[in-house]
Each structure stands twice: as C-alpha cells, then as structure tokens.
N, C-alpha and C positions, 0 to 999 in steps of 0.2 A: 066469164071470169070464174074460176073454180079457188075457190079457199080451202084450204085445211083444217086441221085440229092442229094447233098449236100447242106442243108440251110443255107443261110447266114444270122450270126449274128452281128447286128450291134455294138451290146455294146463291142464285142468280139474287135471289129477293133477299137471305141470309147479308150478303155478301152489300145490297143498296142499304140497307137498317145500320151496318155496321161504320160506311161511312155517313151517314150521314149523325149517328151517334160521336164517333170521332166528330163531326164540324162543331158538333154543338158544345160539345167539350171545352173545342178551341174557343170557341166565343167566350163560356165562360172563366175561363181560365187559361187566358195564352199562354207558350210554354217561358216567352222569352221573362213574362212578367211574373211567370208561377214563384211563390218565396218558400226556399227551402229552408226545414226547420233539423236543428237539429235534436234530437232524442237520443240517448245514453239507451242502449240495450240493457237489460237486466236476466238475472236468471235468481229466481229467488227457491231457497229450501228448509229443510227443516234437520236439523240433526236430533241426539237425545237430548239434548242443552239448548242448544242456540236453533235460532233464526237466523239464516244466513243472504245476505243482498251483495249478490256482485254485480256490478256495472260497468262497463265498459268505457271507457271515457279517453282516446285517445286523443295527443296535443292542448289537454287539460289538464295547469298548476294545479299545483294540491293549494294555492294559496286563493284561488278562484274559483274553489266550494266552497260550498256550503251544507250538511249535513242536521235533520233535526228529525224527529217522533213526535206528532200529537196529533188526539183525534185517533187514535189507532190508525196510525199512519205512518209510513217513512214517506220524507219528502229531502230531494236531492237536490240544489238548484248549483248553478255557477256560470260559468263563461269559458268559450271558445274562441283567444280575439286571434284574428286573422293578421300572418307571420306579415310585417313589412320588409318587403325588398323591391332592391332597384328592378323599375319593372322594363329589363329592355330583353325577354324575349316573347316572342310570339306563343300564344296562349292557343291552344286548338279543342281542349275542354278543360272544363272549370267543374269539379263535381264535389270537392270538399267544402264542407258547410260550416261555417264560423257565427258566432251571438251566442245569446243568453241562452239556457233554457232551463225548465224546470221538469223533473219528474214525481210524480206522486206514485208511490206503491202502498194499495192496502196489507196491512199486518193481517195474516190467515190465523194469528192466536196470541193468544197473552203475553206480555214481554215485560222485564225488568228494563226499564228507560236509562235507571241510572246507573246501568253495567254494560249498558251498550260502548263498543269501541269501533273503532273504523282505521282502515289502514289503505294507505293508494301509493300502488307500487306496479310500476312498469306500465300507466295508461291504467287499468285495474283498482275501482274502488272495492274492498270486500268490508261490509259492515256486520257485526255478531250481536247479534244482540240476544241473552240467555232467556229462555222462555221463564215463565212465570209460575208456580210450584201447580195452580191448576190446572197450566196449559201441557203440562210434563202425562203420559201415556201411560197409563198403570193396567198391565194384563192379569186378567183375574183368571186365576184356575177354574174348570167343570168340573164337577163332580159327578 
C-alpha cells in the first residue's frame, strides 16, 4: 500500500473555523429570539456658535421625546410604538424596529444649556445648542 503526501489546504481549515464559529453564535444568540433594538443615528458638529445634533428618528411623534443636557451630555430618549392594523396579509419579512430607546451623546465642548433649542421636522431631530464664550476658537496672529 503506497501513501502520499497529502496537501494542505488552507481555505479547507479557513472555511471548518468559520462554521463552526457561525454554530456557536447560533447557540448563543438564535436568530429567531435575537431582540432588535432600536438606536436614532446621529451626526453631530460644530459651527462658530453652536453645537449642532441631528438625529434621525423616522415614525417618531415629536410628542414621544424627550430631549435634555446634563453631565456634559446630550441625552435623547422617546418611543417608537408599532402602527396597529388589521393584520390579514401575509408578512414575508419583518425588519422595522418599534420600543423605547435612549441615546446618550457626549458634548465635545462647552455649551450654553439654556439657549439650547430643538426642532423635529420631517422624521429629523436637529438640536443647536450655542457653544460657551471659552468653548468659541480665537486665532492668534504670528509674528
């Protein structure tokens, strides 16, 4: 009986690690039980005044936030509730996410609290809130 040398393939071994990382996954977190959460996207900036937080927040009342600063913090909370209707058609994916949630954004600089305004227009929270007279950019000439 003659044997060879047997090549080792690596995609072969690649490819056993990757499901068997997949199964473990599944054990700890099936997909059917996985709980989706939902989070408000943000884009936050700076101008020469303001602080500016936009958030994203589509099929969200403005009567279903909540909006506050503290801690050198903005914190965003509200609700999502999920539209009722007569349910007689067939569903073949489900991927919109309804409940509470909360977002916490740290403040990158100093803010006047009580000149902050907020406005939510179109799904679109945009909150200004004017930087703070130390937090403002002073360019110093060279000589």
């Amino acid at each position: 009986m003659r044997r060879g040398l047997m090549l080792w393939n690596p995609f072969v071994e690649v490819e056993r690690i990757r499901r068997e990382f997949d199964r473990l996954l599944e054990e700890l977190m099936p997909r059917e039980e996985a709980e989706r959460v939902f989070a408000p996207v943000v884009d936050v900036y700076e101008t020469d005044q303001d602080l500016v937080v936009k958030a994203e927040l589509p099929g969200v009342k403005k009567e279903n936030l909540e909006v506050s600063i503290r801690d050198n913090a903005l914190y965003i909370k509200g609700e999502k509730k999920e539209e009722k209707e007569e349910k007689t058609e067939t569903y073949h994916r489900v991927e919109r996410v309804y409940g509470r949630f909360e977002r916490t954004i740290p403040l990158p600089t100093d803010v006047k609290l009580e000149s902050a305004k907020a406005e939510f227009k179109d799904g679109v929270l945009e909150i200004r809130i004017p930087k703070a007279e130390g937090a403002k950019e002073k360019k110093i000439e060279i000589s």
